[in-house]
N, C-alpha and C positions, 0 to 999 in steps of 0.2 A: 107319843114318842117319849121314849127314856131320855134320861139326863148321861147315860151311855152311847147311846144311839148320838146324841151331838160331841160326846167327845170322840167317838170311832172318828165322826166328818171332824173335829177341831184336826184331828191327828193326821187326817187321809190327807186336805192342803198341805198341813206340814213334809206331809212326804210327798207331794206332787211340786212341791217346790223346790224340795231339794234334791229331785230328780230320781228318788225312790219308789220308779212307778210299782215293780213288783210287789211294794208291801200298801200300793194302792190297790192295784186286782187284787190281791188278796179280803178286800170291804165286800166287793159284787159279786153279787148272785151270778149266775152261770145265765140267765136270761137277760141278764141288766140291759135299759134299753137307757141310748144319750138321743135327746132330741135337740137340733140347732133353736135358738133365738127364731120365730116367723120371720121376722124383717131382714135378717140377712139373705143373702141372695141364693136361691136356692139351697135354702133349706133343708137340714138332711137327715135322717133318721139313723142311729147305728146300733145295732141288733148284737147283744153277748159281748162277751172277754175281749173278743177278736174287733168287735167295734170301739171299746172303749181303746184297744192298743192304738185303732185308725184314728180317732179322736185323737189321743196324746201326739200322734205324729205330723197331726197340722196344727194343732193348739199353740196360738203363737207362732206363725209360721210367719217371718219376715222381723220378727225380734230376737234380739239377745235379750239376757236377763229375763226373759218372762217370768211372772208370777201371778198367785190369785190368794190374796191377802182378805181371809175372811173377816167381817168387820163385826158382823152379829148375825146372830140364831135367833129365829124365831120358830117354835113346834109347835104341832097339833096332834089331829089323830092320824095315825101313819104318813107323818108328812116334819119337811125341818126343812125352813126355806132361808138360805145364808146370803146374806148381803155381803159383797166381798168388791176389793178394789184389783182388778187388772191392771199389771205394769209392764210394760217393755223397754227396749232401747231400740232403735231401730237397726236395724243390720246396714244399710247403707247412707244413711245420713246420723246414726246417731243418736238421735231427737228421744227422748224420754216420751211417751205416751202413755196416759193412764183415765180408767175412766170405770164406772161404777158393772158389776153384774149384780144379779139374782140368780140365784141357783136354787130348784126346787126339786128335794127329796124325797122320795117314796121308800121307806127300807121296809124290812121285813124280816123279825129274827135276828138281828144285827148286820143282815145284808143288804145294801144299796142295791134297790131293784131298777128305780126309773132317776132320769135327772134330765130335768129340762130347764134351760135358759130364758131370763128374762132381763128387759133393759131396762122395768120399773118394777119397784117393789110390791106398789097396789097390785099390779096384773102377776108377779106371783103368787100373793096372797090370795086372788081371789081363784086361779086356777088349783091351790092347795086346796083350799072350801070349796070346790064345785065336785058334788059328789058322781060327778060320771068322770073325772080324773081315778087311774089315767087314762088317758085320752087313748087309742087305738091305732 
């Protein structure tokens, strides 16, 4: 992975946090695939442009303020897996909530193809090195 290729993801947050999703579609490939976290409840797969718009419309669904504050990069071969801190406020109590992701990137050509969620660093890290990623 280029040292490009992390600053397109440094900049994609920057504009998904400040609500610039336009100049987010604009990173992914026209196949881009987002896979939920396994442990969340039913689990979901979202297929293209049109997925990742489905993703942004419930990401954070019961917060204000959401955000996803990258905290560090780490790259391989076709792969840049970003530890980042999620934040919200709650829409009916309030309450500040924040707690750790992993996010694991497949790009290609400068285009985000695959991005899948994790809730430990190790198990992104190793599904980045497992060479039958991505997964199917």
């Amino acid at each position: 992975m280029s040292q490009d290729d992390v600053e397109r993801l440094r900049k994609g947050y920057a504009d998904f946090n400040s609500g610039d999703f336009a100049a987010v579609f604009e990173l992914l490939d026209d196949e881009f695939v987002v896979r939920d976290r396994d442990e969340v409840p039913d689990p979901q797969v979202y297929q293209g442009i049109e997925g990742a718009r489905r993703v942004f419309a419930v990401v954070g669904d019961g917060f204000e303020e959401y955000s996803i504050e990258p905290m560090e990069f780490a790259d391989g071969d076709g792969w840049v897996v970003v530890a980042a801190v999620q934040r919200g406020r709650g829409e009916l109590s309030g309450a500040v909530v924040e707690g750790d992701i992993f996010h694991l990137w497949r790009l290609r050509e400068g285009l985000a193809t695959e991005l899948r969620a994790f809730s430990a660093k190790e198990d992104a890290l190793a599904a980045a090195r497992d060479p039958g990623w991505p997964s199917s």
